[in-house]
C-alpha distance (Angstrom), angle and dihedral (degrees) to the residues before:
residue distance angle dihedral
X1 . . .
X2 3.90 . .
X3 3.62 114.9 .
X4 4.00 125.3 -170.1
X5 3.64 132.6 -150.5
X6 3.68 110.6 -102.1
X7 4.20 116.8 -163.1
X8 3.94 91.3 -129.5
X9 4.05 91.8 -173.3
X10 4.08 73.9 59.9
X11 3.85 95.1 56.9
X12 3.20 98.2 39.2
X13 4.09 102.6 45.7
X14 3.90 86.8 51.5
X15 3.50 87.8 48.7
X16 3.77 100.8 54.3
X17 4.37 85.9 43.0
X18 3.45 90.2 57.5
X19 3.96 97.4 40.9
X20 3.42 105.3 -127.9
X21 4.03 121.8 126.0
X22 3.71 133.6 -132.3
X23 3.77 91.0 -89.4
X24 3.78 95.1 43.4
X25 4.19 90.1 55.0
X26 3.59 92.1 43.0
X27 3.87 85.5 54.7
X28 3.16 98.7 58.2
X29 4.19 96.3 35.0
X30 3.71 80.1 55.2
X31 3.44 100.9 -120.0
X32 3.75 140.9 80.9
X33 4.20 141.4 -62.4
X34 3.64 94.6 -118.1
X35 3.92 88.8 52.3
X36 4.40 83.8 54.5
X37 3.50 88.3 50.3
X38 3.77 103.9 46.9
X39 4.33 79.9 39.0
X40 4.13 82.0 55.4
X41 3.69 99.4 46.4
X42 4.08 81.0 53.9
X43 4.13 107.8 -107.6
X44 3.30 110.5 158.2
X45 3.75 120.0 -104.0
X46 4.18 145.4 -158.2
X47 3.53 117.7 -81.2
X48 3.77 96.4 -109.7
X49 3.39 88.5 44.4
X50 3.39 93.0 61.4
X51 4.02 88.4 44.6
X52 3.86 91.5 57.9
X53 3.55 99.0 49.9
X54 3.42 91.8 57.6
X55 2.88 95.7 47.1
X56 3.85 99.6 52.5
X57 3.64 85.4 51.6
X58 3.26 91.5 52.1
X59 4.04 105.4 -123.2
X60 3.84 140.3 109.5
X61 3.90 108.6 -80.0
X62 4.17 85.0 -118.2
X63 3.62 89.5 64.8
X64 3.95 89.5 64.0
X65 3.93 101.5 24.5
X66 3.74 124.8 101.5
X67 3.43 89.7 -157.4
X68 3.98 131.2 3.5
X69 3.07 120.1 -149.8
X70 3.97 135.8 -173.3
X71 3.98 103.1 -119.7
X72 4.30 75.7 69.7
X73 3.79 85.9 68.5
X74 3.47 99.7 81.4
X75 3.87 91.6 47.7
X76 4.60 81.4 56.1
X77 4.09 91.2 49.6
X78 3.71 91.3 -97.8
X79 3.55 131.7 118.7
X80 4.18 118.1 -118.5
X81 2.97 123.9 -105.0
Protein backbone atom coordinates (compact mmCIF):
# COMPACT_ATOMS: atom_id res chain seq x y z
CA UNK A 1 0.00 0.00 0.00
CA UNK A 2 1.21 3.63 -0.74
CA UNK A 3 1.79 5.68 2.19
CA UNK A 4 2.49 9.61 2.16
CA UNK A 5 4.38 11.80 4.37
CA UNK A 6 2.11 13.65 6.61
CA UNK A 7 3.70 17.03 8.54
CA UNK A 8 2.41 15.74 12.04
CA UNK A 9 3.51 19.20 13.85
CA UNK A 10 0.80 20.24 10.98
CA UNK A 11 -2.00 17.96 12.31
CA UNK A 12 -1.51 18.42 15.43
CA UNK A 13 -1.08 22.48 15.68
CA UNK A 14 -4.43 22.73 13.69
CA UNK A 15 -5.79 20.43 15.95
CA UNK A 16 -5.06 22.13 19.23
CA UNK A 17 -6.35 25.81 17.26
CA UNK A 18 -9.41 24.38 16.56
CA UNK A 19 -9.91 22.54 20.04
CA UNK A 20 -10.61 19.29 19.24
CA UNK A 21 -8.49 16.22 20.79
CA UNK A 22 -6.90 13.20 19.31
CA UNK A 23 -10.07 11.22 19.78
CA UNK A 24 -12.37 13.97 18.56
CA UNK A 25 -10.19 14.20 14.98
CA UNK A 26 -10.00 10.63 14.71
CA UNK A 27 -13.86 10.71 14.99
CA UNK A 28 -14.48 12.55 12.51
CA UNK A 29 -11.37 11.12 10.08
CA UNK A 30 -13.10 7.92 10.87
CA UNK A 31 -10.58 6.19 12.45
CA UNK A 32 -8.89 5.89 15.78
CA UNK A 33 -6.65 8.13 18.54
CA UNK A 34 -3.71 5.99 18.32
CA UNK A 35 -3.81 6.39 14.42
CA UNK A 36 -3.74 10.70 15.34
CA UNK A 37 -1.00 10.10 17.44
CA UNK A 38 1.27 7.93 15.36
CA UNK A 39 -0.15 10.66 12.32
CA UNK A 40 1.32 13.46 14.96
CA UNK A 41 4.60 11.92 15.71
CA UNK A 42 4.85 12.04 11.64
CA UNK A 43 4.45 8.17 10.24
CA UNK A 44 3.48 8.17 7.09
CA UNK A 45 -0.08 7.37 6.22
CA UNK A 46 -2.68 6.05 3.22
CA UNK A 47 -3.78 8.42 0.84
CA UNK A 48 -7.35 8.60 2.04
CA UNK A 49 -6.18 8.73 5.22
CA UNK A 50 -4.51 11.62 4.68
CA UNK A 51 -7.76 13.01 2.75
CA UNK A 52 -9.97 12.47 5.88
CA UNK A 53 -7.92 14.09 8.29
CA UNK A 54 -7.99 17.03 6.53
CA UNK A 55 -10.83 17.03 6.08
CA UNK A 56 -12.05 16.57 9.70
CA UNK A 57 -9.88 19.38 10.48
CA UNK A 58 -11.22 21.19 8.13
CA UNK A 59 -8.16 22.28 5.73
CA UNK A 60 -6.76 21.59 2.22
CA UNK A 61 -4.77 18.24 2.32
CA UNK A 62 -1.49 20.58 1.25
CA UNK A 63 -1.73 22.30 4.43
CA UNK A 64 -0.91 18.91 6.29
CA UNK A 65 1.03 16.94 3.51
CA UNK A 66 4.75 16.56 3.37
CA UNK A 67 4.53 15.94 0.00
CA UNK A 68 1.42 15.96 -2.48
CA UNK A 69 1.39 14.12 -4.94
CA UNK A 70 -0.97 13.61 -8.09
CA UNK A 71 -2.17 9.84 -7.72
CA UNK A 72 -4.14 11.90 -4.50
CA UNK A 73 -6.16 13.63 -7.21
CA UNK A 74 -8.54 11.17 -7.82
CA UNK A 75 -9.21 10.72 -4.04
CA UNK A 76 -10.05 15.23 -4.36
CA UNK A 77 -12.53 14.63 -7.56
CA UNK A 78 -9.81 15.48 -9.93
CA UNK A 79 -8.23 13.60 -12.49
CA UNK A 80 -4.12 12.86 -12.15
CA UNK A 81 -2.05 14.25 -13.76
Amino acid sequence: MATRKVNGAAVKALREAVGLTQAELAARAGTNHTTISHTESGRDVSPSLLVRIAAGLKVPVDAISAELKDDLSPLLGGQPG
